[in-house]
N, C-alpha and C positions, 0 to 999 in steps of 0.2 A: 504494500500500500504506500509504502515512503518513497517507494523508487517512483511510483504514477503521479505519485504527487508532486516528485522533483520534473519528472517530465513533462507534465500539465503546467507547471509554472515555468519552467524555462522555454517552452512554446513561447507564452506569454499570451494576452489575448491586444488584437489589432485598437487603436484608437477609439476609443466610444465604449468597447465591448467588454462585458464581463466573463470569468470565468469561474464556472461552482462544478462541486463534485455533491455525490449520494452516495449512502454506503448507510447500509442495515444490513445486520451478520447476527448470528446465535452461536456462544459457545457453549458448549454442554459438558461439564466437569460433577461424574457420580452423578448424582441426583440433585445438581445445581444447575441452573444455565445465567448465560447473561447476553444481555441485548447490546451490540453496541451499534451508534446508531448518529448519522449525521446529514445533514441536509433536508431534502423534501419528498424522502420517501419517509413509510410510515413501518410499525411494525406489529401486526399483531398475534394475541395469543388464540387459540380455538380451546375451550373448556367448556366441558357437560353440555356438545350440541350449541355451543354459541361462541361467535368471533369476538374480542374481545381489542381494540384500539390501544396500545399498550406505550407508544412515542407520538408525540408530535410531530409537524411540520419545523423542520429552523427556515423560514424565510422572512424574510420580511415583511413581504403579506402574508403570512399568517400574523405575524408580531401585529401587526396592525390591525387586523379584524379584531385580534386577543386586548389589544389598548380601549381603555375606556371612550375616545372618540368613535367605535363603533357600536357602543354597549346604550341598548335602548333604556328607556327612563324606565 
């Protein structure tokens, strides 16, 4: 993941333009797991017959819908 990373940045992105990554992974260790999880995918769990939303969005629109200037009275 650190080499894609070094490679995605020394691209570099053109004038104007942005560059993001996504990355949701499970690691499973005995009878533990963990979510790691970054950008504007999401991740979630399936328990007893139902999907369960278990990360967020990181993007900025999300950040904003989530700030009180979207939050109805």
């Amino acid at each position: 993941m650190i080499a894609a990373l070094r490679t995605v940045r020394a691209a570099g992105p053109d004038a104007g333009e942005t560059v993001g990554t996504t990355l949701t992974t499970f690691y499973s260790v005995s009878s533990s797991g963990f979510v790691f999880h970054a950008g504007d995918s999401r991740a979630y769990l399936w328990r007893q017959g139902r999907l369960h939303q278990i990360t967020e969005d990181q993007t900025l629109v999300h950040e904003l819908v989530q700030s009180p200037l979207f939050q109805t009275p």
